[in-house]
N, C-alpha and C positions, 0 to 999 in steps of 0.2 A: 957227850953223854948228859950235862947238864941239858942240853937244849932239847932233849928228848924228856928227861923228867919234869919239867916245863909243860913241857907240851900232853905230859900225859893229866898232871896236874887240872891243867886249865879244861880239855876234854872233862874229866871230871865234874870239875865246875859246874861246868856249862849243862852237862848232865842232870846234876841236881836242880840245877835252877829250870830247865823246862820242865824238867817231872815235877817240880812244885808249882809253875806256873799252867801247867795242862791239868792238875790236880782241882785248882782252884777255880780255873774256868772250867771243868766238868763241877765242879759243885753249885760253882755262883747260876751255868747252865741247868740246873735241877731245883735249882731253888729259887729260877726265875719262870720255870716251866708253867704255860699256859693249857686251862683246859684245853681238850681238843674230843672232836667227835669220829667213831668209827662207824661202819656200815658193813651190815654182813646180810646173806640173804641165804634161805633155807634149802636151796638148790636151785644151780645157777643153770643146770640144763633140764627144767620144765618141758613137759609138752605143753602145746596148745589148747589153754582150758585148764591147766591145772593150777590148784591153788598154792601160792609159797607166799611167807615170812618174812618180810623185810623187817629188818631191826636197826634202831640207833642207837648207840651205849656213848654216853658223856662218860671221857677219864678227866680226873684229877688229881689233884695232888692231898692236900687234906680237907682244906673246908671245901665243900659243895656252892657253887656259884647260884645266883639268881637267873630263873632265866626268863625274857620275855620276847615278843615281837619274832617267835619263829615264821619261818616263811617253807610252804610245803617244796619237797622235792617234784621236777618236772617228769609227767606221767604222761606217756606216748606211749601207744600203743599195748596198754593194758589197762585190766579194770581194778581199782584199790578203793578200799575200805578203812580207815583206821580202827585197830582193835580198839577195843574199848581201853579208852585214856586212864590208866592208873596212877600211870607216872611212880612207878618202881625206883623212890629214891631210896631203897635199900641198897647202899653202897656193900658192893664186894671188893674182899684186896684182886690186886691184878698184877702180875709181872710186864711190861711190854717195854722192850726191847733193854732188860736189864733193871730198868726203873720202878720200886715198889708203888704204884698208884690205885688211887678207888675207882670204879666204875660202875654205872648204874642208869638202866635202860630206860631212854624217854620217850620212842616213840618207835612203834611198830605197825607195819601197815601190811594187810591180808591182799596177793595180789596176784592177778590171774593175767601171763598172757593171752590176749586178744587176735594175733599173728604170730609165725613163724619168724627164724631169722634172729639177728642180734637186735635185743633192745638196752639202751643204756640209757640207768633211770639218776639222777642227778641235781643236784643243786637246793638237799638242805640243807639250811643254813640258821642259827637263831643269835641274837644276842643275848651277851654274859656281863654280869658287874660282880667285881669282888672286892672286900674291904681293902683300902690302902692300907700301906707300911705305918705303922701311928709314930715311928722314928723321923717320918718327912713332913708331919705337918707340929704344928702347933697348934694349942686351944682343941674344944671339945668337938669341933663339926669336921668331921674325916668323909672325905667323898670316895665315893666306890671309884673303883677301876672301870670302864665300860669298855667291851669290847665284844668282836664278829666273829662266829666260829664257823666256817663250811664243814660237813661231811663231805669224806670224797664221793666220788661216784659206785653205781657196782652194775656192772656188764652181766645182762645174762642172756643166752642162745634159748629161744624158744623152738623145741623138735616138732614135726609136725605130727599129727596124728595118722599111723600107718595104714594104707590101704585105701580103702573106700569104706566110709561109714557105714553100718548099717540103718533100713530106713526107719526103723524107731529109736535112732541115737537123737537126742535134743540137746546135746551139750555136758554130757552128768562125765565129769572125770573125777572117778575116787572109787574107796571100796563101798557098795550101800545093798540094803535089802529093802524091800517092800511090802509092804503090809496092807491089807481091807478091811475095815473095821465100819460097823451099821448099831445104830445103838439100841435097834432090837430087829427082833426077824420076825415077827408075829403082829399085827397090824391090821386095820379094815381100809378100807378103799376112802380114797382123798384123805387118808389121814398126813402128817409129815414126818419124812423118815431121815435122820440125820446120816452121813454115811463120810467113809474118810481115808484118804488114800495118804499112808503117811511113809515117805521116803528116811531113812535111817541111815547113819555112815557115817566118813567121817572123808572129806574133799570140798570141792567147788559146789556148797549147798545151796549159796549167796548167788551164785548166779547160773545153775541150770533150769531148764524147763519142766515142771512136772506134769504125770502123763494125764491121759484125761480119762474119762471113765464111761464107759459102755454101758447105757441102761435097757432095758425092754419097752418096747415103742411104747406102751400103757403109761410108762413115768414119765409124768413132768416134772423138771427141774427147776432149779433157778441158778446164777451162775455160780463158777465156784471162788470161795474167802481161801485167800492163802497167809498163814500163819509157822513162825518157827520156834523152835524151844532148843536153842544152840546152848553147849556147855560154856559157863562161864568162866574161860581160862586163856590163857594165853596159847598161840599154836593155831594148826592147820583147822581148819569150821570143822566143829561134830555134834552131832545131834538130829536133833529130825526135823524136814519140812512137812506140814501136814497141809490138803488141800481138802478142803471140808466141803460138802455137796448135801444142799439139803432136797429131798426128792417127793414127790405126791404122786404113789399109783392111784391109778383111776378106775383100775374095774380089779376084781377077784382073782383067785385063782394062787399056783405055786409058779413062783418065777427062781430063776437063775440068772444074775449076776454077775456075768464073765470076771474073769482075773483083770488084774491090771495090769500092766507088763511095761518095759521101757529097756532100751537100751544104752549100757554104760563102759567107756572106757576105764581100765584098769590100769594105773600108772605100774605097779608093783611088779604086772605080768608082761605089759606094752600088749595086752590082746582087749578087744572087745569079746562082752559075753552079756545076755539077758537076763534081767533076773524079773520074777513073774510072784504074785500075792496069790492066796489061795481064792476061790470065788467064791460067792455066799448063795446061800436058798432065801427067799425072801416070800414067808405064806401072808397072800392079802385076804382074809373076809370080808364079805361083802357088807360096804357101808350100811348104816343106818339110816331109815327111809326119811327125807325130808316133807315139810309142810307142800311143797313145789311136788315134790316126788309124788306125794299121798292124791296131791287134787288131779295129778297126770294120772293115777291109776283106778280114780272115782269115773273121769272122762272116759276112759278106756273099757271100763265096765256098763257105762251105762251106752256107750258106740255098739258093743259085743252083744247086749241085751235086745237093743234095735232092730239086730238081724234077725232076732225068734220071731217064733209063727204070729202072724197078725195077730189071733185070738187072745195072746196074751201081752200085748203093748198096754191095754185102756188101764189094767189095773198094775201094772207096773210103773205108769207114769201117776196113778192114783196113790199108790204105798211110797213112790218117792216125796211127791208132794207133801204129803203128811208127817214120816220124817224129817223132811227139810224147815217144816214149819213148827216142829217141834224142837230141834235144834235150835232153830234159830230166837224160839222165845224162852228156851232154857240160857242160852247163852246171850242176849241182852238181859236177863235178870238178873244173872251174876257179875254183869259189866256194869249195871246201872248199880247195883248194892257194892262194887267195890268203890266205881266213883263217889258214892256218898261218905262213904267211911274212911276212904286215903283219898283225900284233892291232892290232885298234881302229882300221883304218886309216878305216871311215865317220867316224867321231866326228872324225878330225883332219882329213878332208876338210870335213867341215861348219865347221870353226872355223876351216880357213882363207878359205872363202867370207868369214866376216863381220870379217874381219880389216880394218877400215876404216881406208884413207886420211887424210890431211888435208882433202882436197876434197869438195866437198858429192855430187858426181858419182858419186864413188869409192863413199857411201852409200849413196845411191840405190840404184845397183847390187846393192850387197851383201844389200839390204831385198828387192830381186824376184829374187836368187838363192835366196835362201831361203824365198822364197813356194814357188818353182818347187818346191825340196825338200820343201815341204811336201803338194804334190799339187795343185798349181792350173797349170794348162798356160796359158800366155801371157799373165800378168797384166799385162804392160802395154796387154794389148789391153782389158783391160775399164775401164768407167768405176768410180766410187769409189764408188758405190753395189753395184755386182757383187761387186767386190772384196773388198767390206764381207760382202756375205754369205757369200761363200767361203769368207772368214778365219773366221765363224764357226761355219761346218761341221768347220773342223780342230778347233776350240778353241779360239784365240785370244780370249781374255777380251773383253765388249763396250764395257768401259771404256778399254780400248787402244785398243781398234777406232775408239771417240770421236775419237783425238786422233791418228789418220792421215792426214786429211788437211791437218791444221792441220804437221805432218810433212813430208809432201810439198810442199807450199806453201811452207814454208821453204828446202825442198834448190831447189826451183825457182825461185825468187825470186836466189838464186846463181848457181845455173848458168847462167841465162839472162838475168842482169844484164850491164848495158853497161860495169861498172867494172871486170869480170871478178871470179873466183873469190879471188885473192891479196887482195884488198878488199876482201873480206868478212868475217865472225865469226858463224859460226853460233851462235846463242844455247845457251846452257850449258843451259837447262832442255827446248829441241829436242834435244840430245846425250843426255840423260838418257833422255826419251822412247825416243828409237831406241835405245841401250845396251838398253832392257827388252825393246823389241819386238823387237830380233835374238835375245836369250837366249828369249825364248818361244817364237820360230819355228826356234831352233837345236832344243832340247830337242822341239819337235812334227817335226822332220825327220827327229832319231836315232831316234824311236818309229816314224815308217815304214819 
């Protein structure tokens, strides 16, 4: 009997002493607890093209570590973006796996399968330094801890998109609408008319196709600026692409505008469905008559006059005469009395044309006021190949001529930017560009 209370004794013991030695290494193990990283992704069975979430949450324990020298995770067979970098060290408390720790999101990346099938995206990883224990060292200079964190991996099955596409699908997976918008409907002939197909929703905005737009053979175009005004937030892309199209009808009349239309998958329903803008009326007036126009229709009157009966030709080239010699000494007296009273006043008229703004707007302007002086009538009506040639009928060198459109594209790119003009910085080596090309086209203006 004694050798049994002994034994129950010592059982006892021995009880105590691992419960107080497994006490103490669960504690010494939590209070040696190293940050660590998780990864989660906003749905891991995406289709193909649609947009999802990746996120990275640094836990710890109380202080917030330093962190530098991340290295991004390995991206196969999809396309990512990083959200825009806040670095959300607003720690929240967290439970995981019993242990009360902080947690607080460092990096999230917007990411679209590119194929079907499993993809496993992996391997980031950043280093950490955290203050040492000040009980290990002595004196005032305590060295951080340094150390390597991975995130694990996260697996996700890309589905594919069911069926066969239809033929105006370009890639749009999400919920979106479409809209047409002209920033007037009332207009004369070669004037320019802004116009704008702007896509709405909220999905793969960052990387679909947007549609393109059907004009009536009379409009010319030039190509189109694509611009976006995404909400500034964490989460799936929402907001709008717009693709902006500035257009020159050429002759009169009521025109119509088709709709714009595209097709889009619907992750919510797994169906494809179209969706289509309303279409515009678009009334052109006919242009007002140019200096070119006027002497083509002086030509055409007096060709028409030609055909009348013989009897009346002598004194019709008699009364022309007379008027033409009267114009012509009314209008050299008024040229010779203005040269006397303003010298050089072309020359400061031309210079103040190219007297450029701050605004990209202001440029532009000044670049087709000087075409105009240069003898090209309605250059915004032509496209950049016309243009091109024009310029090089005056003179204008063909290595300038190169880098007009790359020019224009810049001033465009501002103007018709959603952050507005005051946002912007036109690049110093575009200023440089247009500085030459207004000096070239001032000096071919004063020569005409």
């Amino acid at each position: 009997m004694a050798t049994g209370v002994f034994r129950s004794l010592l059982f006892c013991t021995l009880t105590v002493i691992w419960f107080f030695i497994a006490q103490n290494a669960g504690f010494a193990a939590a209070k040696d607890l190293k940050p660590f990283l998780t990864a989660s992704i906003s749905n891991n069975r995406p289709f193909v093209g649609q947009e999802v979430l990746l996120t990275y949450t640094l836990c710890f324990r109380d202080t917030a570590p330093k962190i530098s020298e991340e290295v991004p995770p390995s991206l196969r067979g999809v396309w990512v973006k990083e959200a825009k970098p806040e670095r959300y060290i607003r720690s929240t408390p967290v439970t995981i796996k019993g242990e009360q720790l902080r947690s607080a999101v460092v990096k999230q990346f917007k990411v679209v399968p590119l194929q079907s099938g499993p993809i496993t995206i992996a391997g980031y990883s950043m280093n950490c330094s955290l203050p040492s224990d000040p009980a290990s060292f002595t004196g005032s200079d305590i060295p951080d801890v340094r150390f390597l964190i991975t995130a694990p991996g996260v697996d996700i099955v890309a589905r594919p998109l069911p069926g066969n596409a239809p033929k105006g699908f370009s890639g749009a997976v999400g919920t979106f609408s479409l809209e047409l918008t002209a920033d007037r409907q009332n207009l004369k002939a070669r004037e320019a008319l802004t116009m704008k197909i702007i896509l709405s929703g909220t999905g793969n905005l960052l990387t679909l196709t947007m549609p393109d737009l059907r004009l009536p053979v009379s409009f010319r175009r030039n190509q189109s600026l694509y611009t976006d005004a995404l909400k500034n937030e964490p989460g799936i892309s929402s907001g709008s692409v717009i693709s902006t199209i500035q257009v020159w009808p050429q002759s009169a009349g009521d025109y119509q505008v088709p709709s714009a239309s595209m097709d889009i998958f619907n992750p919510e329903t797994g169906k494809f469905h179209s969706i289509i803008s309303k279409p515009l009326t678009i009334h052109v007036s006919p242009a007002a008559q140019t200096e070119t126009e006027n002497n083509s229709d002086i030509s055409g009157t007096i060709k028409k006059q030609s055909e009348t009966p013989f009897f009346l030709r002598p004194l019709t080239i008699a009364a022309g005469i007379i008027i033409l010699v009267m114009i012509s000494f009314v209008s050299f007296s008024i040229w010779n009395k203005n040269r006397r009273s303003y010298p050089g006043r072309k020359q400061a008229d031309i210079q103040l044309e190219i007297e450029r703004g701050q605004s990209a707007e202001s440029m532009k302007k000044a670049i087709f006021a000087l075409i105009e002086k240069a003898g090209i009538s309605s250059p915004c009506a032509l496209t950049r190949n016309e243009l091109k040639k024009e310029l090089l009928k005056t003179g204008v060198p063909e290595s300038l001529l190169n880098e007009l459109p790359e020019m224009l594209d810049s001033l465009d790119r501002i103007i018709y930017s959603t952050a507005g003009e005051k946002k912007q910085v036109i690049p110093e080596s575009v200023i440089g560009k247009i500085d030459l090309l207004l000096n070239t086209l001032n000096k071919i203006a004063v020569s005409n």
